[in-house]
LOKOL-712921 format. One record per residue: x, y, z of N, C-alpha, C in turn; residue number from 1; residue in one letter. Coordinates in Angstrom, 3 decimals. Example, Ala and Ser with C-alpha at 12.3 -4.5 7.8 and 13.67 -1.06 7.14 Angstrom:
// LOKOL-712921
TORKOL     n.c1     n.c2     n.c3    ca.c1    ca.c2    ca.c3     c.c1     c.c2     c.c3  nr rest
TORKOL   13.190   -5.690    7.800   12.300   -4.500    7.800   13.200   -3.300    7.800   1    a
TORKOL   12.850   -2.250    7.080   13.670   -1.060    7.140   12.900    0.030    7.870   2    s
// end
This chain:
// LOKOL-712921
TORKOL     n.c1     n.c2     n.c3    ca.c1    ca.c2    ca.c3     c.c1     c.c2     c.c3  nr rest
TORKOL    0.838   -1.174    0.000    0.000    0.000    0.000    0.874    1.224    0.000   1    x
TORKOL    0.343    2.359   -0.903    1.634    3.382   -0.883    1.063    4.453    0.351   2    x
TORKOL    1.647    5.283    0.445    1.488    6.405    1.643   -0.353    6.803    0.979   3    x
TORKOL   -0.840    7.876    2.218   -2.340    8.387    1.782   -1.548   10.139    2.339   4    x
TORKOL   -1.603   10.867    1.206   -1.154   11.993    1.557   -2.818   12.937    2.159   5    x
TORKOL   -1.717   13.928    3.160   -2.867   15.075    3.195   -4.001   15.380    2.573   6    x
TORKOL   -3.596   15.550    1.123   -3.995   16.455    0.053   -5.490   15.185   -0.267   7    x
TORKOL   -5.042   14.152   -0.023   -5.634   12.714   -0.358   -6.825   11.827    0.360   8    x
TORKOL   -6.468   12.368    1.296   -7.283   12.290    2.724   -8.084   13.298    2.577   9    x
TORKOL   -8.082   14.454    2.165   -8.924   16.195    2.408   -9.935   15.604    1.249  10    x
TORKOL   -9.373   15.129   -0.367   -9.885   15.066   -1.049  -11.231   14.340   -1.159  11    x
TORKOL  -10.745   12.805   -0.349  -11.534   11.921   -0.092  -12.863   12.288    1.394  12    x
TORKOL  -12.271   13.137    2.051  -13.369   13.634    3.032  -14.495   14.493    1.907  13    x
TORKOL  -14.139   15.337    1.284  -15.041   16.587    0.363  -15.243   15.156   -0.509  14    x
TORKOL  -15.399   14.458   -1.404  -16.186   13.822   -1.818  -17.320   12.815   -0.726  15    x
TORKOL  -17.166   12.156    0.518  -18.078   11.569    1.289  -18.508   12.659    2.208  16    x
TORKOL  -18.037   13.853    2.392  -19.146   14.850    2.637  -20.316   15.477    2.221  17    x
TORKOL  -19.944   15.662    0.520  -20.700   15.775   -0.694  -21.884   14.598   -0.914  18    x
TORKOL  -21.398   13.233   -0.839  -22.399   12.495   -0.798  -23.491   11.990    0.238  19    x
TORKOL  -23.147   13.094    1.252  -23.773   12.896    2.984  -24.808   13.438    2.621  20    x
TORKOL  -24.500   14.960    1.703  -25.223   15.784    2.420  -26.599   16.096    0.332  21    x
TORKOL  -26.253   15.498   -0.401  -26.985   15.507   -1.340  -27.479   13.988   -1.401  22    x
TORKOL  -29.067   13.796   -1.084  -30.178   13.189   -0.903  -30.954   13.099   -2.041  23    x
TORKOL  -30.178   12.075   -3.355  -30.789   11.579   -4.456  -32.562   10.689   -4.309  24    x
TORKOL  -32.545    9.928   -3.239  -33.653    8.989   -2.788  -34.932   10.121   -2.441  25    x
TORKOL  -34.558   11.779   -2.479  -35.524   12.337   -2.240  -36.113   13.121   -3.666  26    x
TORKOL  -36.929   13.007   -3.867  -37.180   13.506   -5.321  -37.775   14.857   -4.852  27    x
TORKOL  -37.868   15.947   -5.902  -38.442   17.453   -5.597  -39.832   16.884   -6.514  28    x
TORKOL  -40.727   16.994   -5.195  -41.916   17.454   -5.202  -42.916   18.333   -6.526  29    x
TORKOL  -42.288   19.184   -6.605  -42.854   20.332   -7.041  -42.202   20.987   -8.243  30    x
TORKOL  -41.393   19.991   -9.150  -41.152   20.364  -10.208  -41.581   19.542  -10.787  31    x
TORKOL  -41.291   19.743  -13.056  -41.796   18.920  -13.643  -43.077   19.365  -13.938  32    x
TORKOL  -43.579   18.621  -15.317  -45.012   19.045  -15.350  -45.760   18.254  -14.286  33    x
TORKOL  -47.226   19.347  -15.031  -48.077   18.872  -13.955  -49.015   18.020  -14.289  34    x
TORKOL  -50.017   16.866  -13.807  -50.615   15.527  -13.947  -51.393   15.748  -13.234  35    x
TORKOL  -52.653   14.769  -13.719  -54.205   15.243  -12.918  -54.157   13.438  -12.068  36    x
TORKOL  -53.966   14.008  -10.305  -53.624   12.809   -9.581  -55.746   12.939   -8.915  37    x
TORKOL  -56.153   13.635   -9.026  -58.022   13.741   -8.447  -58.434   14.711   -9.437  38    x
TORKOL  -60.007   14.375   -9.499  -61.138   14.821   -9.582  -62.187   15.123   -8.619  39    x
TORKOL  -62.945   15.884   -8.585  -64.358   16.025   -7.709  -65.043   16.936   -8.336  40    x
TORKOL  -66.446   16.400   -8.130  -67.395   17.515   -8.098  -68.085   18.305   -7.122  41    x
TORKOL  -68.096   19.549   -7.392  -68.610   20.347   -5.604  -70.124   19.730   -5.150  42    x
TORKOL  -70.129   19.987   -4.094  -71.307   19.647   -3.484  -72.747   20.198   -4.042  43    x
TORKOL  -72.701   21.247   -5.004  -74.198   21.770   -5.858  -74.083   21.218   -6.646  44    x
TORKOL  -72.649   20.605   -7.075  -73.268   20.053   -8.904  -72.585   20.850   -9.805  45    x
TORKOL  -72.370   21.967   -9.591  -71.918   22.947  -10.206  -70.876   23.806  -10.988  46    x
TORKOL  -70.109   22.664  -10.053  -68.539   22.652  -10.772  -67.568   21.527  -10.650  47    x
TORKOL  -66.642   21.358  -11.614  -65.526   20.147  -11.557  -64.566   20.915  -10.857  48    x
TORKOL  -63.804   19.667  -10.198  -62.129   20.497   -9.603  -61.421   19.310  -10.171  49    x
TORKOL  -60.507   19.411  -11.337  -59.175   18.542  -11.289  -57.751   18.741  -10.343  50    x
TORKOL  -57.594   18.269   -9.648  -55.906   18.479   -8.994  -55.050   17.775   -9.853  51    x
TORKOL  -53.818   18.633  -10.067  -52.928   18.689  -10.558  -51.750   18.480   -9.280  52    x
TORKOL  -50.643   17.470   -9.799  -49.695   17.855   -9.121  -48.540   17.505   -9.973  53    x
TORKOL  -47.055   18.049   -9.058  -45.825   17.106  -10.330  -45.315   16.295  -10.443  54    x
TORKOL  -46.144   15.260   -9.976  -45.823   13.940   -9.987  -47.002   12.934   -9.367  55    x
TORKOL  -47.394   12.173  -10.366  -48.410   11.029  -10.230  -48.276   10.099   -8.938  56    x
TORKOL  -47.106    9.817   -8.527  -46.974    9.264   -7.286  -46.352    9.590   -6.001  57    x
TORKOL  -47.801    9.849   -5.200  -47.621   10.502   -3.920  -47.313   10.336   -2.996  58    x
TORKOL  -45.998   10.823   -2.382  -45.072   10.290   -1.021  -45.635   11.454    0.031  59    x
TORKOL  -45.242   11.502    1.095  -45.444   11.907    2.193  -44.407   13.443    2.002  60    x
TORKOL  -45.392   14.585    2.349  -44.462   15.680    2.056  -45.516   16.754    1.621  61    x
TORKOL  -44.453   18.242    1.424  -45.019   19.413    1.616  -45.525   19.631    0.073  62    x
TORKOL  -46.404   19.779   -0.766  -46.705   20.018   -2.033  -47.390   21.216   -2.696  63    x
TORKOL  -46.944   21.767   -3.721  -47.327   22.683   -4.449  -48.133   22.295   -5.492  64    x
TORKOL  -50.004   22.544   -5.400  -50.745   21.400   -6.445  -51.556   22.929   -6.974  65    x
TORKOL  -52.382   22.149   -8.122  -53.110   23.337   -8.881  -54.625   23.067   -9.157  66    x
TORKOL  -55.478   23.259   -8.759  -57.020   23.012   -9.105  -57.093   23.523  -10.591  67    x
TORKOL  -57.746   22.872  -11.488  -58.479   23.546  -12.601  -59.661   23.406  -12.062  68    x
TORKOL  -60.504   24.571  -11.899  -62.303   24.541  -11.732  -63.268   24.788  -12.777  69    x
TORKOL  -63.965   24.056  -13.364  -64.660   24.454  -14.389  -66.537   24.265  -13.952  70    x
TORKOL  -66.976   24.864  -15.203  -68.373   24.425  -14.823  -68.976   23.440  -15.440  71    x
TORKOL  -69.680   22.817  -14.872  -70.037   21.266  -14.784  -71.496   21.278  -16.243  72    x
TORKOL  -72.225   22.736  -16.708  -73.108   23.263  -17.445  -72.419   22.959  -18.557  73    x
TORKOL  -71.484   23.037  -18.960  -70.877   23.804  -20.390  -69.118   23.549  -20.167  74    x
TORKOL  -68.438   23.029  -19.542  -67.052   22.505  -19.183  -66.220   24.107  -19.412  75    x
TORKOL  -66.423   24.986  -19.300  -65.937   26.434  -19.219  -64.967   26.942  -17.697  76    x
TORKOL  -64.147   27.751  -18.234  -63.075   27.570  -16.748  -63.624   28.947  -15.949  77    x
TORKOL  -64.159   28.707  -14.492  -64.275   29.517  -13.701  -63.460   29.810  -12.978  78    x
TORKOL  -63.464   31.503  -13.230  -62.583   32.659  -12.358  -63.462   32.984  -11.230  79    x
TORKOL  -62.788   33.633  -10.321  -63.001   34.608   -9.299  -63.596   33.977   -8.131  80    x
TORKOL  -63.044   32.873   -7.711  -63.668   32.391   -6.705  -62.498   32.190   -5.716  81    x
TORKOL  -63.236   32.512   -4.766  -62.478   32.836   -3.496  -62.714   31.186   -2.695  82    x
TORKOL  -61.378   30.420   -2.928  -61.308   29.217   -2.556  -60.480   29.238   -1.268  83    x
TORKOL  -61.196   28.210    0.168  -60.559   28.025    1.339  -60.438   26.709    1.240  84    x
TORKOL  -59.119   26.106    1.856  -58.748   24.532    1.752  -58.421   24.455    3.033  85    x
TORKOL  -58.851   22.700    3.372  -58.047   22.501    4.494  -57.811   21.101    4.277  86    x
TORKOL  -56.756   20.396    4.216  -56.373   19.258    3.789  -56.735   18.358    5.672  87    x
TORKOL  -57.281   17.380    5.296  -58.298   16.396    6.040  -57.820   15.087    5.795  88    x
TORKOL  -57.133   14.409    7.066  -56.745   12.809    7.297  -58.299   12.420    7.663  89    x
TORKOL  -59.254   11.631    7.044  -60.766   11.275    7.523  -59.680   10.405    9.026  90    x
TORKOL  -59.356    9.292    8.417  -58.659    8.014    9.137  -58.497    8.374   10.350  91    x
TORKOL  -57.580    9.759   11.091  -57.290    9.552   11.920  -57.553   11.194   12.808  92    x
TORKOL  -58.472   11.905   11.722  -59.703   13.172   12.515  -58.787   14.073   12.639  93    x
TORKOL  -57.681   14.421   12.049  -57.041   15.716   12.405  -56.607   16.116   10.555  94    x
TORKOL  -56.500   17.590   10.679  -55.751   18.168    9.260  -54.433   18.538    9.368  95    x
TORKOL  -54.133   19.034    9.105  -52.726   19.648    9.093  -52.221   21.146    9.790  96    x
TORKOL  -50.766   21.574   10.361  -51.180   23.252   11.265  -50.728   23.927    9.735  97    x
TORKOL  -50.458   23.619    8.728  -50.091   24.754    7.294  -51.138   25.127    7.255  98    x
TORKOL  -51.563   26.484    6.468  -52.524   26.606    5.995  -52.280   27.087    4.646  99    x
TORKOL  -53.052   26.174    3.499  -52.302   26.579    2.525  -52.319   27.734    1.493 100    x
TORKOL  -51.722   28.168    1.104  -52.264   29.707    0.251  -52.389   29.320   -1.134 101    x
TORKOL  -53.440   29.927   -1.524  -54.350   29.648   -2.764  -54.143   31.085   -3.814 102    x
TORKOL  -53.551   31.216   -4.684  -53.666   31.860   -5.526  -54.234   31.812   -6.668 103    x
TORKOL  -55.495   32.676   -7.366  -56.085   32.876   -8.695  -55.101   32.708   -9.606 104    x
TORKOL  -55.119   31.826  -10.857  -54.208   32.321  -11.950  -54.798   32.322  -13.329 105    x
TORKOL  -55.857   32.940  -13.391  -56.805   32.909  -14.478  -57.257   31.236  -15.017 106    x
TORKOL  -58.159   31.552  -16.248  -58.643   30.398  -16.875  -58.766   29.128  -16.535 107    x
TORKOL  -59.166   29.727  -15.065  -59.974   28.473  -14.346  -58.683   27.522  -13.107 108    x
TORKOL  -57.568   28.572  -13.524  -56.259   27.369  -12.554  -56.298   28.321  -11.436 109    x
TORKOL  -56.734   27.581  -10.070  -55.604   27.922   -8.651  -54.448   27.336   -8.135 110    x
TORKOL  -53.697   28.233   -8.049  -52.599   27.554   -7.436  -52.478   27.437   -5.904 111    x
TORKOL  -52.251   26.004   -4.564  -51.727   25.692   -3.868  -50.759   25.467   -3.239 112    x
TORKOL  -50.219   26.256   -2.737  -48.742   26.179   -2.366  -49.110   25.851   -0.715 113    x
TORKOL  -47.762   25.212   -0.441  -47.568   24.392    1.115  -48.866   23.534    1.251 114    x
TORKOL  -49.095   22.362    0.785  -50.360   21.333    0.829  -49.619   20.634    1.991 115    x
TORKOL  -49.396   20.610    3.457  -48.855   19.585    3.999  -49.113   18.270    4.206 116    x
TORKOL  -48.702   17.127    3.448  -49.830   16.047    3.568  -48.058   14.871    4.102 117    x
TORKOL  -48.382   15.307    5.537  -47.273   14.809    6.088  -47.331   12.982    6.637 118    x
TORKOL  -48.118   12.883    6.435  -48.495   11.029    6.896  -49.280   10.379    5.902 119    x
TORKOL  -48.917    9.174    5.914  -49.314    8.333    4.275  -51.196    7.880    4.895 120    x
TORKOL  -51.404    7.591    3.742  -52.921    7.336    4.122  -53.502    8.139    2.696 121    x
TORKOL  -54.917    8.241    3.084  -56.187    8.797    2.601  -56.266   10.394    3.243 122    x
TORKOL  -55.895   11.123    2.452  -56.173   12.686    2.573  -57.051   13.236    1.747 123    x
TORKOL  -58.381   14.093    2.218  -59.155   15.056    1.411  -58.543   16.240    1.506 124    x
TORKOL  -58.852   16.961    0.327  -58.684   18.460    0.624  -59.808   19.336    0.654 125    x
TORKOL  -60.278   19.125    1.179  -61.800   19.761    1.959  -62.175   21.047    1.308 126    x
TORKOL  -62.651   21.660    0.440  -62.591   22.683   -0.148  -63.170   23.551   -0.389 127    x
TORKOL  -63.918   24.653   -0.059  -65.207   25.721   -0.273  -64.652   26.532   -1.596 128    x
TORKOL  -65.805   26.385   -2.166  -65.500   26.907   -3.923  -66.346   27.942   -4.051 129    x
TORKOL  -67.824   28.315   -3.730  -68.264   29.247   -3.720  -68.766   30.132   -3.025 130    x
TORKOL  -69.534   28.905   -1.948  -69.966   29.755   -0.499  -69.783   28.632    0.385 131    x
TORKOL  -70.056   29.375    1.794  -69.815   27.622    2.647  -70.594   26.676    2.515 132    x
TORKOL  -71.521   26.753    1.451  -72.442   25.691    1.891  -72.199   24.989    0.413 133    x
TORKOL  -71.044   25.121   -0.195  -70.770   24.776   -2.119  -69.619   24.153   -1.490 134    x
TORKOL  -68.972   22.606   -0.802  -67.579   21.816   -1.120  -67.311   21.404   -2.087 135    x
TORKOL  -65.990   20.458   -1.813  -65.725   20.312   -2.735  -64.393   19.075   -2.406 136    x
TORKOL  -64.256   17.662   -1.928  -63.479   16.793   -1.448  -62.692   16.192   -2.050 137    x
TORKOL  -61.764   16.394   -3.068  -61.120   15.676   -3.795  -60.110   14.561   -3.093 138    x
TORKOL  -59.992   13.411   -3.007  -59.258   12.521   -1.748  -58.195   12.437   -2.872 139    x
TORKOL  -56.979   12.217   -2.418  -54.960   12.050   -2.094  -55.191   10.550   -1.668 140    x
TORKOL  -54.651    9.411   -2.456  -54.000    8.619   -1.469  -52.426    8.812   -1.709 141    x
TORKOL  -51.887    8.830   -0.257  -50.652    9.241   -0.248  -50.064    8.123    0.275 142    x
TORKOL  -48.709    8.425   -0.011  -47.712    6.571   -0.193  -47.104    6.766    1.180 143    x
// end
């Protein structure tokens, strides 16, 4: 075996430091296009919600998803609705402490940012689309 210099030893630490600390087995969430993982219809009848997310198979974790809402009359994309979510474990009676923020982005898309759907199971995202008495439950099974 020949000598292991300084320079050799430093080198070999910065490469198994490098591989400590970059976490291939974790995939990003929230890039990539986006894929319709639910459907629902609201509780009047009145409208479709597709969820979108970026990636078809759902692990445990913080997610950035997108509703398309349309109307259920004429398949046309509805604006201006002031949507409240609260993502709902039925299984085990509690939601999540995120609350997630919902942004308008025309032609019928909202965007969801911070969906915390931190434990595997059956998650709704509980959803008021027009007034409180208009839901809207699209269920997550999450891996």
């Amino acid at each position: 075996m020949g000598k292991t210099t300084v320079a050799g030893r430093a080198a070999g630490l910065a490469v198994m430091l490098a591989a400590c600390t970059q976490d291939s087995s974790t995939p990003d969430l929230n890039s990539g296009p986006l894929v319709q993982v639910a459907e629902s219809a609201s509780s009047s009848g009145g409208y479709m919600v597709d969820v979108l997310a970026h990636t078809s198979m759902l692990t445990r974790g913080n997610y950035d998803l997108e509703y398309i809402v349309t109307d259920t009359a004429d398949g046309s994309p509805v604006d201006g609705l002031a949507l409240t979510l609260e993502p709902w474990m039925p299984a085990m009676g509690h939601g999540t402490p995120i609350i997630p923020t919902i942004t308008a982005l025309g032609s019928g898309a909202y965007s969801l940012e911070d969906v915390d759907l931190f434990m595997a199971g059956l998650w709704q995202l509980r959803t008021t689309v027009a007034d409180p008495s208009d839901q809207v439950e699209p269920s997550l099974q999450i891996q």
